[in-house]
PyMOL CGO cylinders between C-alpha atoms (Angstrom):
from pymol import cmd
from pymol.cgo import CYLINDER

trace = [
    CYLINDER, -0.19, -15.86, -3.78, 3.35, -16.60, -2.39, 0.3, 1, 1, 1, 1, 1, 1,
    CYLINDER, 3.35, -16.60, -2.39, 3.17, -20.43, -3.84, 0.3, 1, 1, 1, 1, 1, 1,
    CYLINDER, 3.17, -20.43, -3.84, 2.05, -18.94, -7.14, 0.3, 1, 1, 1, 1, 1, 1,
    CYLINDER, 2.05, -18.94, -7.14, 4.95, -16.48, -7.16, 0.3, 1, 1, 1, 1, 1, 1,
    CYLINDER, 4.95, -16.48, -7.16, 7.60, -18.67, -5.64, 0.3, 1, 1, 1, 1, 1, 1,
    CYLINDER, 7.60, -18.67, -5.64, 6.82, -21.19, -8.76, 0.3, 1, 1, 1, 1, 1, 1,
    CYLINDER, 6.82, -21.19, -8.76, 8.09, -18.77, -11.15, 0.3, 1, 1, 1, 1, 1, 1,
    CYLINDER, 8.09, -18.77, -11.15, 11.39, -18.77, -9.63, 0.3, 1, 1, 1, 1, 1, 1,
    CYLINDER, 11.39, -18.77, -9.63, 11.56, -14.46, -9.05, 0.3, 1, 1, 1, 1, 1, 1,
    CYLINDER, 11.56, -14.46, -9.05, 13.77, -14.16, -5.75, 0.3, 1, 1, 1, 1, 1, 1,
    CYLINDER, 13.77, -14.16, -5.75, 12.88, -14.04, -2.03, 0.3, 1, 1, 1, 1, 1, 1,
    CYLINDER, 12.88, -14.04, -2.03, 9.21, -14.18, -0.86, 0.3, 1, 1, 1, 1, 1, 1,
    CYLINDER, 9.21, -14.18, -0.86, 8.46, -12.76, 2.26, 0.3, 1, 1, 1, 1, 1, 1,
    CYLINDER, 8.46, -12.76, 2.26, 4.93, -12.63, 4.04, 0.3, 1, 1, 1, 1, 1, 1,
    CYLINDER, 4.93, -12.63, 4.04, 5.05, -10.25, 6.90, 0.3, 1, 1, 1, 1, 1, 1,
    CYLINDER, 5.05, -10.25, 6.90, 2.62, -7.29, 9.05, 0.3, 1, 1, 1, 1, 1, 1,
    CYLINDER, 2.62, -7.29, 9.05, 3.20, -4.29, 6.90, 0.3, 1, 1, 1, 1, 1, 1,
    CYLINDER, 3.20, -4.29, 6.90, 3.04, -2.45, 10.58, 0.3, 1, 1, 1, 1, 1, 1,
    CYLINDER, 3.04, -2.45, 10.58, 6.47, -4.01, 11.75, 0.3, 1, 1, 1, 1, 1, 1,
    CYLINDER, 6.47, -4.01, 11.75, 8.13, -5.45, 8.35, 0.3, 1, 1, 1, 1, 1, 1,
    CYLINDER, 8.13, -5.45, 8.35, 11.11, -7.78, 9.37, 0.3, 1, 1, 1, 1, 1, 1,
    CYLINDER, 11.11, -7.78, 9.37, 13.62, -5.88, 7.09, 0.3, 1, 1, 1, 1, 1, 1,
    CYLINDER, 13.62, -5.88, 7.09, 15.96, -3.45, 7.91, 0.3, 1, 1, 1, 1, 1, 1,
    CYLINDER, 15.96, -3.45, 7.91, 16.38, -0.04, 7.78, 0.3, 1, 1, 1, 1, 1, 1,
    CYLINDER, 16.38, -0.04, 7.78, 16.93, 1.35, 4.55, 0.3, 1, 1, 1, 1, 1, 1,
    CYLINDER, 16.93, 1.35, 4.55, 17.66, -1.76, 2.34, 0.3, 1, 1, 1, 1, 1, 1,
    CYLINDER, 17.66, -1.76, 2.34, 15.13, -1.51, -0.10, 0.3, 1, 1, 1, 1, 1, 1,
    CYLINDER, 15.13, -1.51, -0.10, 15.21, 0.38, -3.40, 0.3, 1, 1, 1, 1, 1, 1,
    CYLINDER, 15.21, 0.38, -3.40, 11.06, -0.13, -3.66, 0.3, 1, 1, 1, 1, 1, 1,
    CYLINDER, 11.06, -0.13, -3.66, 7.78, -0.95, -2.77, 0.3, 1, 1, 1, 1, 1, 1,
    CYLINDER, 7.78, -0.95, -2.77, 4.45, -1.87, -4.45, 0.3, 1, 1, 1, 1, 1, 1,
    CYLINDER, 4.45, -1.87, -4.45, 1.09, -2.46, -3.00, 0.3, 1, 1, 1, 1, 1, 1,
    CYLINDER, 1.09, -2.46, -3.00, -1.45, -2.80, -5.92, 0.3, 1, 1, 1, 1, 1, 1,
    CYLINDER, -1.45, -2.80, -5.92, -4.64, -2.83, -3.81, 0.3, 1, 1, 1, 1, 1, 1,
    CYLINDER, -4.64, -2.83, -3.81, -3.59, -4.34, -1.20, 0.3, 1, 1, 1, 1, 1, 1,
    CYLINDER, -3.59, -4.34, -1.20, -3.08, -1.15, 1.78, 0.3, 1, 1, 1, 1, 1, 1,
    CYLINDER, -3.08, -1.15, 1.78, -6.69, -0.53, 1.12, 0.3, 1, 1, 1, 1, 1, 1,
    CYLINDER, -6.69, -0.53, 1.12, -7.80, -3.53, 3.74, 0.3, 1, 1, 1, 1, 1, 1,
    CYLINDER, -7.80, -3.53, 3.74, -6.27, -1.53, 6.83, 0.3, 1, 1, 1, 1, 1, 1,
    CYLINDER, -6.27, -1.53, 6.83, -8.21, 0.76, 8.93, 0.3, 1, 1, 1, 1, 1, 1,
    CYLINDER, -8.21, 0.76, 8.93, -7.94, 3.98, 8.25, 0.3, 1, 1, 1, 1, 1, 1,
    CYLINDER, -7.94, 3.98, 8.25, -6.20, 4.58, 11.67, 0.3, 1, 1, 1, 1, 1, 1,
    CYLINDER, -6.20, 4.58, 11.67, -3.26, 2.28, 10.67, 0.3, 1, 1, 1, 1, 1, 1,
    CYLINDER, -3.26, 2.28, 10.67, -2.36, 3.13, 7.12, 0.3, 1, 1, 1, 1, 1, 1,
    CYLINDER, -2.36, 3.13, 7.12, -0.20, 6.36, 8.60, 0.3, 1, 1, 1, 1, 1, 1,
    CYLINDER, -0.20, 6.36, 8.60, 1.86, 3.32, 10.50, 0.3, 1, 1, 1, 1, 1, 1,
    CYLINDER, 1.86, 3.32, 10.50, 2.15, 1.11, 7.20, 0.3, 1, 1, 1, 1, 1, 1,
    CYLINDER, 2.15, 1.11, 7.20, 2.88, 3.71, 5.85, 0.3, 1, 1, 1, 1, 1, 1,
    CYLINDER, 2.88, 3.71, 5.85, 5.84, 5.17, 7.65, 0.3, 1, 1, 1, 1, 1, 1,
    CYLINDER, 5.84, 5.17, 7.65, 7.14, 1.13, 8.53, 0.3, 1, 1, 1, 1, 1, 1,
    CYLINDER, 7.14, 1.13, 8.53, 7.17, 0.92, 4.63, 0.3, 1, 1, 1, 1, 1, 1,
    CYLINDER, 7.17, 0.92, 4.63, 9.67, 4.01, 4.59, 0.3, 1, 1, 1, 1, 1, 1,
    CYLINDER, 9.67, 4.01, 4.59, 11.74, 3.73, 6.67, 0.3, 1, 1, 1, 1, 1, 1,
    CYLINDER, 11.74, 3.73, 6.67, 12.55, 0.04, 4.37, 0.3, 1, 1, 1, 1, 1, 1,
    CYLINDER, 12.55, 0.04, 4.37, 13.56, 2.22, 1.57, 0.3, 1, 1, 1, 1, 1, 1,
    CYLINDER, 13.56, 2.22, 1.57, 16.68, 3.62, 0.93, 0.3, 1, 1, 1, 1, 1, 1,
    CYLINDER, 16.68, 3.62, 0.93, 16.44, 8.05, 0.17, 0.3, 1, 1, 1, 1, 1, 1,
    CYLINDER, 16.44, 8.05, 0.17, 14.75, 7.86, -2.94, 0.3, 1, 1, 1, 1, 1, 1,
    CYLINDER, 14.75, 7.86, -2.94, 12.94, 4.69, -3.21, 0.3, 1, 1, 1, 1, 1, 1,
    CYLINDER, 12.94, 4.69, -3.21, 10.03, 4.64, -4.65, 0.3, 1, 1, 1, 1, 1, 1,
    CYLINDER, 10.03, 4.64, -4.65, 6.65, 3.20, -3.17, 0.3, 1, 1, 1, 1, 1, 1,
    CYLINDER, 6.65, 3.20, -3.17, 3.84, 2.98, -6.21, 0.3, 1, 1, 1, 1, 1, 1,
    CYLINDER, 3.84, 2.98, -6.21, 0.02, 2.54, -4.04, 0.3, 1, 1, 1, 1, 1, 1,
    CYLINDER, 0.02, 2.54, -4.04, -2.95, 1.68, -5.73, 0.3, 1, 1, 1, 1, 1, 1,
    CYLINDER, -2.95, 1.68, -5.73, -6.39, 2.12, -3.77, 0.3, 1, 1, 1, 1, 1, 1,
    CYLINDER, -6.39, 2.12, -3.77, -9.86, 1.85, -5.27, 0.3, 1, 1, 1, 1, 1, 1,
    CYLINDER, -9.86, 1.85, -5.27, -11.63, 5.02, -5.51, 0.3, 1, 1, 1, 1, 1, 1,
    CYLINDER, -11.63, 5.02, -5.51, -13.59, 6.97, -1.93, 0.3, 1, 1, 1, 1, 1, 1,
    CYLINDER, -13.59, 6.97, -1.93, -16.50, 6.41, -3.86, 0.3, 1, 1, 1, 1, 1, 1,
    CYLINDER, -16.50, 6.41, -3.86, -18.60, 3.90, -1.19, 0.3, 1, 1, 1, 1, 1, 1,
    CYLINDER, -18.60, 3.90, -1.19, -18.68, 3.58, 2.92, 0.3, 1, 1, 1, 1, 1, 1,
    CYLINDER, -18.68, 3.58, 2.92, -15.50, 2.01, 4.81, 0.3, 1, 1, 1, 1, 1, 1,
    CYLINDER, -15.50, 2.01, 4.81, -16.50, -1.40, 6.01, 0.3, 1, 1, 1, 1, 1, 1,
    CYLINDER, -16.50, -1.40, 6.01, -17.17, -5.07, 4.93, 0.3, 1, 1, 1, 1, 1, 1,
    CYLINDER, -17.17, -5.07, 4.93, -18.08, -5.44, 1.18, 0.3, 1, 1, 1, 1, 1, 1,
    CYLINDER, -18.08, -5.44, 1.18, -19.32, -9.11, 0.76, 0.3, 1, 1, 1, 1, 1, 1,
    CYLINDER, -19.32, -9.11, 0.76, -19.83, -10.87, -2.81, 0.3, 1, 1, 1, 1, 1, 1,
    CYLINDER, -19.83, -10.87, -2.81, -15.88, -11.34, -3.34, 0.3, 1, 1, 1, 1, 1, 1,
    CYLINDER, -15.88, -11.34, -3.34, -13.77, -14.11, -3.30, 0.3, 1, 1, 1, 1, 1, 1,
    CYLINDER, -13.77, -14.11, -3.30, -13.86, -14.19, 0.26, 0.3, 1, 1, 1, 1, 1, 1,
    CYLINDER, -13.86, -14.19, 0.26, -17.34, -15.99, 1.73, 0.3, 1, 1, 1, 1, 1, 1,
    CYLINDER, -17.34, -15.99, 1.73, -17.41, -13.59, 4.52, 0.3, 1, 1, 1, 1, 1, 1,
    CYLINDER, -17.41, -13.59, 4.52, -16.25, -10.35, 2.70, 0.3, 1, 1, 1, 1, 1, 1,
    CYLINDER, -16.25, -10.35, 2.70, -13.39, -8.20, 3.02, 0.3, 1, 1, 1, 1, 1, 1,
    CYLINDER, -13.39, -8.20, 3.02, -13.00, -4.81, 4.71, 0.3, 1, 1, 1, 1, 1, 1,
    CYLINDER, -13.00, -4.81, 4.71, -12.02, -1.75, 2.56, 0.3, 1, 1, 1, 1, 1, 1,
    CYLINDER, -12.02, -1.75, 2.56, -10.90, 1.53, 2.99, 0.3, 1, 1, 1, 1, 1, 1,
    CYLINDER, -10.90, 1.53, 2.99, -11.89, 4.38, 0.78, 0.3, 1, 1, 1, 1, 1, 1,
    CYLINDER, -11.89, 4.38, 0.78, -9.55, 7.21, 0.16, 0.3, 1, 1, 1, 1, 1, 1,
    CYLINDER, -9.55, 7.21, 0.16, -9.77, 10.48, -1.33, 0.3, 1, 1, 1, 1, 1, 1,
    CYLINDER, -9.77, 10.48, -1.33, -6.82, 11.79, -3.47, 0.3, 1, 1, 1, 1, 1, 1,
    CYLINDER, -6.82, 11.79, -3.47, -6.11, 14.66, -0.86, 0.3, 1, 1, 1, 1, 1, 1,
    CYLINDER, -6.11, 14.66, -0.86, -6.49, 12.28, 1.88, 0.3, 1, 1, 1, 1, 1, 1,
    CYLINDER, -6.49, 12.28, 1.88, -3.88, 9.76, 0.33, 0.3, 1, 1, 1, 1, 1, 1,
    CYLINDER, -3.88, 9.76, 0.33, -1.41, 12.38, -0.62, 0.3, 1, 1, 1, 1, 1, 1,
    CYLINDER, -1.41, 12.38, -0.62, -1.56, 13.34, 3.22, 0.3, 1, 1, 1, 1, 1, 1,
    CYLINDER, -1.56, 13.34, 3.22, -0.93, 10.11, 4.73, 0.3, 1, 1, 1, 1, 1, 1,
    CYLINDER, -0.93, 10.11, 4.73, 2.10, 9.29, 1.97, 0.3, 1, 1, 1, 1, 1, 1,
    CYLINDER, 2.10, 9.29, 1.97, 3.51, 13.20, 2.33, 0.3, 1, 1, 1, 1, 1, 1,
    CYLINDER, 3.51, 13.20, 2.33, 3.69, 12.80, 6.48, 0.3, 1, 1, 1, 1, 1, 1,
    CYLINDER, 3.69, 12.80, 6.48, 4.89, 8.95, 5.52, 0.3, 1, 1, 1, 1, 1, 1,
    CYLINDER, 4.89, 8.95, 5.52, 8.07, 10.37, 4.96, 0.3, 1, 1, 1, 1, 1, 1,
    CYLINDER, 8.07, 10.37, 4.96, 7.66, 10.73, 0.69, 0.3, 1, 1, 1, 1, 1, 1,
    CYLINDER, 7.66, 10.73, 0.69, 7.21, 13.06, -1.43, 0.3, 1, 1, 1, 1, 1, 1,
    CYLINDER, 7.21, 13.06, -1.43, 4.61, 12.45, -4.25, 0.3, 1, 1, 1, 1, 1, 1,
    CYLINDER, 4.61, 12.45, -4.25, 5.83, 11.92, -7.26, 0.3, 1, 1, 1, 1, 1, 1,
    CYLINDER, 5.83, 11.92, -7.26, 2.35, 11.39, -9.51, 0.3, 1, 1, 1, 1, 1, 1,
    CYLINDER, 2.35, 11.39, -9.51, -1.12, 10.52, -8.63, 0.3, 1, 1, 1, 1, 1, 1,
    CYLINDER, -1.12, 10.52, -8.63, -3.39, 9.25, -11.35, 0.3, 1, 1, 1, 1, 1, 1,
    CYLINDER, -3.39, 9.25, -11.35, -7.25, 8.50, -11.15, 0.3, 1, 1, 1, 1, 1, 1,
    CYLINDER, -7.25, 8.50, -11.15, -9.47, 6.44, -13.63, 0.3, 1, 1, 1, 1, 1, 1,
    CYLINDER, -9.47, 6.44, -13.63, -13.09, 5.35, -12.42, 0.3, 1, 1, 1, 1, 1, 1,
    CYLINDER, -13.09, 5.35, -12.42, -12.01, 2.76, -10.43, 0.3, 1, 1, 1, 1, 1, 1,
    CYLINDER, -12.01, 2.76, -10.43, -8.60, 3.17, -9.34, 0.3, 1, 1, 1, 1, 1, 1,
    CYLINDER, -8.60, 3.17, -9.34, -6.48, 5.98, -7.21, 0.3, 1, 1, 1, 1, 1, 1,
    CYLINDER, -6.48, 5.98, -7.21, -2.46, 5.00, -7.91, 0.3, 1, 1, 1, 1, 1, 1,
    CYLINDER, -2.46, 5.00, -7.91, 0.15, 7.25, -6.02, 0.3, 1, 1, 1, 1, 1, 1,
    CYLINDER, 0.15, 7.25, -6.02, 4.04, 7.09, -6.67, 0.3, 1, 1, 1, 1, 1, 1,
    CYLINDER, 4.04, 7.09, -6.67, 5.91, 8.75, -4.37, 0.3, 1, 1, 1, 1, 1, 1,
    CYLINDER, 5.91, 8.75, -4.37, 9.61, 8.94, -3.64, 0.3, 1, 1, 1, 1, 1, 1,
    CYLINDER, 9.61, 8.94, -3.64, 11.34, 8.54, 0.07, 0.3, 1, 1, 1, 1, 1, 1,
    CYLINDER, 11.34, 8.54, 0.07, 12.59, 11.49, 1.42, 0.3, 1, 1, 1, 1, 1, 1,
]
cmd.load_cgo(trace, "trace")
């Protein structure tokens, strides 16, 4: 994905462990992980979370989309990946918790039958 968007030319690429981002404090105006968070374990999305404010400047604004808590955590096989990739479901509630003690406040949430998409601002 990085050689795909570097080829268009659209600024500095960075691949980095969203649980200790090399950036510094308060330097970003934004954040956006389309379906991406969703592959952590539960237990460290609180820590992604928190690493990805304390990036953004007061008011940044992160915009999360999830799919929707409607199957089992674990390993769903059949995607692009031979051996399967792990998910995390989340309920709205649940995902409004872990942004709100993140260090945001929500902004919007929005639901359709397959997606859950927070925005949320940094305190």
């Amino acid at each position: 994905m990085l050689r795909l968007a570097a080829s268009s030319g659209r600024g500095l690429l960075l691949r980095a462990d969203v649980e200790a981002l090399p950036i510094a404090d308060a330097t970003a105006v934004g954040a956006f992980a389309n379906f991406s968070l969703q592959h952590l374990l539960a237990r460290t999305l609180p820590t992604a979370v928190r690493e990805i404010a304390r990036v953004l400047v007061a008011g940044g604004q992160l915009e999360l989309a999830v799919h929707n808590a409607d199957r089992e955590d674990g390993v769903r096989k059949g995607d692009d990946l031979p051996g399967g990739r792990w998910f995390t479901y989340w309920t709205s509630d649940e995902l409004i918790d872990v942004v709100e003690r993140g260090g945001f406040d929500v902004l919007a949430v929005a639901e359709d039958g397959f997606a859950r998409c927070v925005r949320a601002g940094r305190r």
